[in-house]
N, C-alpha and C positions, 0 to 999 in steps of 0.2 A: 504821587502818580499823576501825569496827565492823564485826564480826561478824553474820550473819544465819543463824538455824538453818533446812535444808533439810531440808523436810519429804520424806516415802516419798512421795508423791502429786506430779504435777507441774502447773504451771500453764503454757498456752501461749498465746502472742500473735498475731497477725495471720500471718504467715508467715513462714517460713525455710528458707534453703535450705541442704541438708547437701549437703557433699563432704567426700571421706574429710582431706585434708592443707589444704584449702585451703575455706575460705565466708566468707560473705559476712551478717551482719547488721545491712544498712546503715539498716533502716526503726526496729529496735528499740533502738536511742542514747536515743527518748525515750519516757519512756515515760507522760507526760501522754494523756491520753485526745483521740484528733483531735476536731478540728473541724468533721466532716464533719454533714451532718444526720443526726438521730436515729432511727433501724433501728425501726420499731415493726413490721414485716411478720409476727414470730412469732406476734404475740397477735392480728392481723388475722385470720392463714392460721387459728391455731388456733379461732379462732372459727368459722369457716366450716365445721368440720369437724362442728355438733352443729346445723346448717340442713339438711335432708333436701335442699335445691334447692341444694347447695352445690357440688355438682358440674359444675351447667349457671349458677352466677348470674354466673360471669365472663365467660359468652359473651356475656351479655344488652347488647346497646347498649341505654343507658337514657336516652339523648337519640329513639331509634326506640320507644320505646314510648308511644300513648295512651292519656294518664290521661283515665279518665270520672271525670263526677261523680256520687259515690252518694249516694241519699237517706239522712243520720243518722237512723237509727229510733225514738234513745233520745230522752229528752225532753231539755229545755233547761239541767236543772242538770246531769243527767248527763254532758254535753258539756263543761259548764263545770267540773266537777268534774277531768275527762281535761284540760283545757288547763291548768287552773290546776295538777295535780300532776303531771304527768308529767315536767314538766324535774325533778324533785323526786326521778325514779326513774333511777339509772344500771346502768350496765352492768360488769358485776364477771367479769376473766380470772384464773383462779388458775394460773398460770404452771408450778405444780411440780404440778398435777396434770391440766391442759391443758385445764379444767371452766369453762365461765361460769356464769353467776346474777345474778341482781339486788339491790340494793339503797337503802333509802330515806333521802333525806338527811333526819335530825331536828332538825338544829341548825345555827344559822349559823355556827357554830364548824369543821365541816367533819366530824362525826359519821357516820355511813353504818349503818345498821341491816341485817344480813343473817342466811341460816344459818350456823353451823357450819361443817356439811359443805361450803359454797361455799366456804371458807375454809381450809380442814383442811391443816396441814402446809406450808403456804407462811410466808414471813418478808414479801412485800410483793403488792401484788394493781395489777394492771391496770384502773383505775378509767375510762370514761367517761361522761360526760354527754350529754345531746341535743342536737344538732344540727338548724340550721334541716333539714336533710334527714337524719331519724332513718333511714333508708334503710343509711347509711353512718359509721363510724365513720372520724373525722376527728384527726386529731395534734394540732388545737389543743383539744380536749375531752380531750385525755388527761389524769390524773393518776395520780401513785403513791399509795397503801392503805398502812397497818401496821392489825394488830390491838389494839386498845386494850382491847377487852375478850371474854369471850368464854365460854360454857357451856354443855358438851359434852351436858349432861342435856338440857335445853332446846333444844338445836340452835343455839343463837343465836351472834352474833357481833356486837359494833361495831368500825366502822375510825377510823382517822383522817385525813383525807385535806386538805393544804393548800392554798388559793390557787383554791379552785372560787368560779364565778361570782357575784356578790352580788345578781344577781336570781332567784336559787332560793329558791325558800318552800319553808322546812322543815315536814314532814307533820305536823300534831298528832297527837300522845299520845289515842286514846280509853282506853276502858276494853270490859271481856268483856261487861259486867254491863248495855250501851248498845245491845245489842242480842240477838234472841233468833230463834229456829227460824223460818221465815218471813220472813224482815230479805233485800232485797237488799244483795247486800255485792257490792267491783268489785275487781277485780285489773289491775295492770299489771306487764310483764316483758318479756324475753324467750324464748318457748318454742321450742325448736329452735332457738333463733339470729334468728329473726324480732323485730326489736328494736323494744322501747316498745308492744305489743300489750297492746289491752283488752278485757275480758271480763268479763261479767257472770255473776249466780247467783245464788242464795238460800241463806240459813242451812239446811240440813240437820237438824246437832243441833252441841251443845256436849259436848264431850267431857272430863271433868275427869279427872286422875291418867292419861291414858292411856299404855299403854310399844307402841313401835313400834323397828323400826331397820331400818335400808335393809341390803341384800345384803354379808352380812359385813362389817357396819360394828357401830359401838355402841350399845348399848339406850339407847336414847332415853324421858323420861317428861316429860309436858307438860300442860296445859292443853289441848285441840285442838279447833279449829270447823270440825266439815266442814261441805265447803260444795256444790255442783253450778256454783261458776265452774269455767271450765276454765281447767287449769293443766297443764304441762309440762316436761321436761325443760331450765332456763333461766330458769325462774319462779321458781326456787328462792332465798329469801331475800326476795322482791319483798312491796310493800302490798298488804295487803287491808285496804278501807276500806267505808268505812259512808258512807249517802245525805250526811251533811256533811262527807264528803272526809276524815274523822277514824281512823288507824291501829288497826284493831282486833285484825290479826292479821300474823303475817307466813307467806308460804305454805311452804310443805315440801316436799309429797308426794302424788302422785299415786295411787290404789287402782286407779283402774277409769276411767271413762267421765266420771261422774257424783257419781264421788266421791274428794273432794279437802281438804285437812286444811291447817289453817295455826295455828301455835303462836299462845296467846292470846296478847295483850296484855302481858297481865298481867307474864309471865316477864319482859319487854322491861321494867319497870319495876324488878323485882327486878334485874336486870342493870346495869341503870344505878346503883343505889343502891353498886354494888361497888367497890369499891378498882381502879384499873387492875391487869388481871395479867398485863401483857406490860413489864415495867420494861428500858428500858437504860440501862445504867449512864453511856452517854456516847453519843452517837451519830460514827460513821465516815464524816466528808466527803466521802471519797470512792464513796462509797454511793450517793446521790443523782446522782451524774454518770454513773457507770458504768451504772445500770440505765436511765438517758437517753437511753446510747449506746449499752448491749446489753438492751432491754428483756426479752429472753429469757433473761437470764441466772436460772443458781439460786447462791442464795445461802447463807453457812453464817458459821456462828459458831464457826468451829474453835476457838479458846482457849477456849470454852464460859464467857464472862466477859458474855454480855450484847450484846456491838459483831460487827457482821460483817466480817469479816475474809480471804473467801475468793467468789472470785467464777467461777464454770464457765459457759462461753460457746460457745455454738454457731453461729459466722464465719458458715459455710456456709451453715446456713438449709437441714440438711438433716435436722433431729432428732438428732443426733450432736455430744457435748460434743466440742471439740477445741484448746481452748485455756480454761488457769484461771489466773488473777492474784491474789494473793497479796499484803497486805498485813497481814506480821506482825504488828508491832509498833501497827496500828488509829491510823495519824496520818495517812493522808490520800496515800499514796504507794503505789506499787508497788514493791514490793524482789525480786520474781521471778515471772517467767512459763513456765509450763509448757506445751509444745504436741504436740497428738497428730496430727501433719501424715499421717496413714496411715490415722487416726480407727479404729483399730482397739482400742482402751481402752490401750496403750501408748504414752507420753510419752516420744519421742524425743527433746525438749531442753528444758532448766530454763537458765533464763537470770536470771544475777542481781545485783542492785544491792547489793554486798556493803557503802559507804562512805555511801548512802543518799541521793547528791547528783544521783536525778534520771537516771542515764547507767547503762547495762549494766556492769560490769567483768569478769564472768567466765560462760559456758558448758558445762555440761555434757551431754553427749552420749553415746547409748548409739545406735550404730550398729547392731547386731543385735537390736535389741529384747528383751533379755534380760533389763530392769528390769536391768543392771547399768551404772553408767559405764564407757565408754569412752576416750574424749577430753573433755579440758579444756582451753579454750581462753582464753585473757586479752586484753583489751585494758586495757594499762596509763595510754595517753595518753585515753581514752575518747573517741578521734576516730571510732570507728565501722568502724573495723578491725582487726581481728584480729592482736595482736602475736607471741603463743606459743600453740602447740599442744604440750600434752603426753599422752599414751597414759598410760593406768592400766594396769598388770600384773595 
């Protein structure tokens, strides 16, 4: 049999149930990821939580409400400006810090243009597109994010995102220099949670070399165009574009009322000119399935080699990690699950695929929580029952 080194930390599966001489883990034989459909309810629920009406929008029947029709006030490019880029703008969940924001797709390659800070500290992002009813965010507009590029000075960040729809027009590239003090310029996002909202404003001023930074975050130095669109908690990372629908800034930061700051251009070009600075060395197949399955999950790169390797997952769906899967060795398997069935930060069972063929063989258990093993239990034939129990002194 290979060997499998068991880390201090435990990974846990679906559920299990302890008795002291005698259990049972009849569900965890395989440990392929089910088949069931794909859990996306965290980054739904988490979104809700930055809508001020998030409270009352599940009561709402939205088959009982009528829609008027309101007079569009803006003129005729303006409209066609919002229709032709708004599939162009998605909707960005950063899962390990429970923050949306926006993003603008710039290439058909599958590019995404955002801030920083929407991004900050995550390994993959909860990416949607628009929907014939941008109302509601829908499972077949979902995509997975990585960061492909990204500059903390600047606030900036690009994703990478695969397999998005091929009748998205990517936003053009303008320039700072294409517009001045006076310029309507238009924003789309979502503020508070209010998804694909547009809003107008005028150029303010242009602000060169400016340093700002959000509430104990990092000083930030940029380019910056404030503007009087209004912008929002949610806007953040989203286009600000010029009267020919053309990328002139990306938004940031909100001051006041009326005044509102979006990184120029410009930086967004220097950023693209860069080397990728997020390299992995290989990517871990089983990556891609698992956060399909547990879209909530957070992820890590324990062997700090570049591959994710460690996967913490919240069953419940009640904000509380309680099961983390574990693959060492980054081939595409799980070799041990660790479960915190009491969800108290104590992992009472590490179950694990010591021979790597796919089946449990061995259990360790720490019955009083004491972070120490207890019982170890074997299943020799890997029929899914428990052969020997043996107690640790």
């Amino acid at each position: 049999m290979a060997s499998i080194k068991i880390r201090s930390f435990f990974i846990y599966l679906i559920w299990i149930l302890i008795v002291p001489i005698n259990f049972s883990l009849s569900d965890t034989n395989n440990v392929k990821i089910s088949s069931k459909l794909l859990e996306r309810d965290m980054f739904l629920n988490m979104s809700k939580n930055f809508s001020q009406l998030s409270s009352s929008a599940g009561l709402i029947n939205k088959n009982k409400i009528k829609k008027k029709k309101v007079k569009f006030r803006g003129s005729i490019q303006t409209k066609k400006l919002y229709k032709k880029y708004s599939p162009s703008v998605v909707y960005i969940l950063n899962p390990n810090s429970e923050s949306l924001g926006t993003g603008s797709v710039i290439d058909k390659n599958g590019m995404i243009l955002t801030n920083w800070h929407v991004v900050k500290d995550a390994e993959t992002l909860g990416i949607w597109t628009k929907s014939d009813d941008p109302d509601f965010l829908k499972n077949e507009d979902y995509y997975l994010g990585k960061i492909l590029k990204q500059d903390k000075e600047s606030d900036l960040a690009i994703l990478q995102v695969s397999g998005l729809p091929n009748n998205i027009v990517p936003i053009s590239i303008g320039s700072v220099s294409d517009i001045e003090e006076g310029d309507e310029v238009f924003a789309i996002g979502h503020p508070e949670g209010f998804t694909w909202s547009f809003t107008t404003g005028i150029v303010s001023k242009i602000r060169k070399n400016f340093s700002w930074k959000y509430t104990n975050t990092y000083q930030h130095k940029a380019t910056l165009i404030q503007t009087q669109t209004p912008i929002s908690p949610g806007n953040s990372g989203g286009p600000l574009l010029d009267f020919r629908g053309r990328l002139v800034g990306v938004n940031t930061s909100s001051a006041a009322a009326n005044i509102n700051f979006a990184v120029g251009v410009n930086h967004v070009k220097n950023l693209l000119s860069k080397k990728n600075n997020l390299v992995l060395v290989k990517e871990n197949p089983l990556n891609t399935l698992m956060l399909k399955e547990y879209p909530n999950a957070r992820t890590q790169d324990f062997n700090k080699n570049g591959v994710i390797d460690t996967w913490y997952v919240d069953i419940n769906n009640n904000n509380k990690i309680d099961t983390v899967f574990v693959d060492d060795d980054e081939d595409g398997f799980v070799e041990a699950t660790l479960i915190d069935d009491n969800e108290n930060g104590v992992y009472e069972i590490q179950v694990v695929d010591d021979d790597l063929d796919g089946n449990y063989d061995r259990a360790f258990l720490d019955q009083n929580e004491d972070k120490k093993i207890d019982v170890i239990a074997y299943d020799y034939d890997q029929d899914g029952k428990w052969d020997k129990f043996e107690k640790v002194s």
